[in-house]
PDB file of N, H, CA, C and O in Angstrom:
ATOM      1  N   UNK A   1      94.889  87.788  72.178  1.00  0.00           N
ATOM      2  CA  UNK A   1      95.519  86.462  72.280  1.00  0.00           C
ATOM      3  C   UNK A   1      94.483  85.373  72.017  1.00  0.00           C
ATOM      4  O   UNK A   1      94.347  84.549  72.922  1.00  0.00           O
ATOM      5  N   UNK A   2      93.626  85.217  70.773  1.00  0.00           N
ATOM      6  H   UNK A   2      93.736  85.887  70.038  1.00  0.00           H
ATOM      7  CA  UNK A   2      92.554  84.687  70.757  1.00  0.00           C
ATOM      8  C   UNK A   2      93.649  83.572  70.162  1.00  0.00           C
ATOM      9  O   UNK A   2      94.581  83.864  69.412  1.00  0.00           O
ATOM     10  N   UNK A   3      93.318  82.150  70.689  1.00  0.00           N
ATOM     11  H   UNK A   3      92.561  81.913  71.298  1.00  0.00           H
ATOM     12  CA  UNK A   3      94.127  80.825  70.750  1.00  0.00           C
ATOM     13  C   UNK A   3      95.451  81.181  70.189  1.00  0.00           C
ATOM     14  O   UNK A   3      95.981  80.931  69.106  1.00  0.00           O
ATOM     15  N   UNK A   4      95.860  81.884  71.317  1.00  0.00           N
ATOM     16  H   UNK A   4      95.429  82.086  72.197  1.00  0.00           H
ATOM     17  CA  UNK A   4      97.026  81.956  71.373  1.00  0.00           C
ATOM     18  C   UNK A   4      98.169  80.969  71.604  1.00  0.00           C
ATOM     19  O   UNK A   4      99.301  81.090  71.138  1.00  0.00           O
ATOM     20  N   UNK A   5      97.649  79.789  72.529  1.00  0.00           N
ATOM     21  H   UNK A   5      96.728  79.691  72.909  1.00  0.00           H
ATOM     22  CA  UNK A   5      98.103  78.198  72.409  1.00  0.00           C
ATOM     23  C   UNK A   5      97.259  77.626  71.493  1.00  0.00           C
ATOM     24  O   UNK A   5      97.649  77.095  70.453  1.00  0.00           O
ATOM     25  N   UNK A   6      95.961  77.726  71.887  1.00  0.00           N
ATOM     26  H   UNK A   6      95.644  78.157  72.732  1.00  0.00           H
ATOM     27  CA  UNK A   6      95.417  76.836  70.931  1.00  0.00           C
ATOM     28  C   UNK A   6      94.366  75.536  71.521  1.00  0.00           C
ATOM     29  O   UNK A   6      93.256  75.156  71.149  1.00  0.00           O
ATOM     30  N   UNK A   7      95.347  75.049  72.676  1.00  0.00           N
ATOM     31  H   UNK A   7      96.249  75.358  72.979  1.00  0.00           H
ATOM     32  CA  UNK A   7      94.907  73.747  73.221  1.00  0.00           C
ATOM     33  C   UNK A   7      94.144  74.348  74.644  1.00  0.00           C
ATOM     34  O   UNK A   7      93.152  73.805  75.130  1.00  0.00           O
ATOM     35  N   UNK A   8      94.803  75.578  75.215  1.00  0.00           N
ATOM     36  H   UNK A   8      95.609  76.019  74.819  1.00  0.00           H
ATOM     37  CA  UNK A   8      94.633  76.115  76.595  1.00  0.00           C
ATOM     38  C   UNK A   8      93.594  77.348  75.778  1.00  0.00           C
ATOM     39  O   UNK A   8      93.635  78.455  76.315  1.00  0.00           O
ATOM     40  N   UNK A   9      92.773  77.230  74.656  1.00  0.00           N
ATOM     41  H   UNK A   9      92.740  76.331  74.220  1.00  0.00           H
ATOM     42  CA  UNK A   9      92.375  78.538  74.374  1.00  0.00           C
ATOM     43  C   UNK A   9      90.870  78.892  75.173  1.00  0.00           C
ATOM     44  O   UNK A   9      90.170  79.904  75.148  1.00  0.00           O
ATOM     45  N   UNK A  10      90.758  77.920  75.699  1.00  0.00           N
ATOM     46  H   UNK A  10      91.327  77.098  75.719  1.00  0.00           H
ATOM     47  CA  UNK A  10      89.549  78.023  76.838  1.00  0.00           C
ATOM     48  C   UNK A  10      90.237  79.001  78.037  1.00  0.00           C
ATOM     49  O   UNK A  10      89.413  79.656  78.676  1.00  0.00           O
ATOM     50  N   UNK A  11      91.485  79.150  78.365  1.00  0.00           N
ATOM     51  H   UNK A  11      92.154  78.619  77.846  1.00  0.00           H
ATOM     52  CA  UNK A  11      92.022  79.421  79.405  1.00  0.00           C
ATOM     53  C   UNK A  11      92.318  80.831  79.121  1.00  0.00           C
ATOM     54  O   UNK A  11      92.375  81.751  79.936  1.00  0.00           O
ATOM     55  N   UNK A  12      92.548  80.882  77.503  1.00  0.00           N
ATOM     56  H   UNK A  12      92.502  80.134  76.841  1.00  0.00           H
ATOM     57  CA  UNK A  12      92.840  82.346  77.286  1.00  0.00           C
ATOM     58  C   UNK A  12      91.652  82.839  76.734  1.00  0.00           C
ATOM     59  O   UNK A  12      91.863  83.946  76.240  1.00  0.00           O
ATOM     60  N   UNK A  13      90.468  82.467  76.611  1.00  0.00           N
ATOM     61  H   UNK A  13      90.297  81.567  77.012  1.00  0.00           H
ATOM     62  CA  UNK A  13      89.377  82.850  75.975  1.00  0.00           C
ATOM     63  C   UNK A  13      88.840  84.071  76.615  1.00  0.00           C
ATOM     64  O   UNK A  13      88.294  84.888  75.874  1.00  0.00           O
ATOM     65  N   UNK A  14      88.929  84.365  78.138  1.00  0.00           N
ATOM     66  H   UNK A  14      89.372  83.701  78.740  1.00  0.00           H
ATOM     67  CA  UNK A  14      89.433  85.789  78.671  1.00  0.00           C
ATOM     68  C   UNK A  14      90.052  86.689  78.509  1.00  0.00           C
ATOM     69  O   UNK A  14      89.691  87.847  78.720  1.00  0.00           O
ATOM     70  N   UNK A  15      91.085  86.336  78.112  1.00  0.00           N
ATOM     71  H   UNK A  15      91.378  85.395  77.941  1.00  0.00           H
ATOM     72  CA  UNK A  15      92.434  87.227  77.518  1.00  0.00           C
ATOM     73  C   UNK A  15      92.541  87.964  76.184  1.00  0.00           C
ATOM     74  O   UNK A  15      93.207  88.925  75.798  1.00  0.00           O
ATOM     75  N   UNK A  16      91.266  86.826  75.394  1.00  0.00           N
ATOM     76  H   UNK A  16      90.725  86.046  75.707  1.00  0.00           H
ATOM     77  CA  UNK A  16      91.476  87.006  74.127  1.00  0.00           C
ATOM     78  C   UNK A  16      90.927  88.364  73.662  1.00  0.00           C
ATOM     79  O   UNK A  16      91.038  88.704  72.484  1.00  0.00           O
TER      80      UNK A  16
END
């Protein structure tokens, strides 16, 4: 899910 929003991709930058 690498910027998977885009704007929150700090938030998913874990996820990614």
């Amino acid at each position: 899910k690498k910027g998977a929003t885009g704007a929150s991709t700090t938030v998913y930058a874990v996820e990614a």
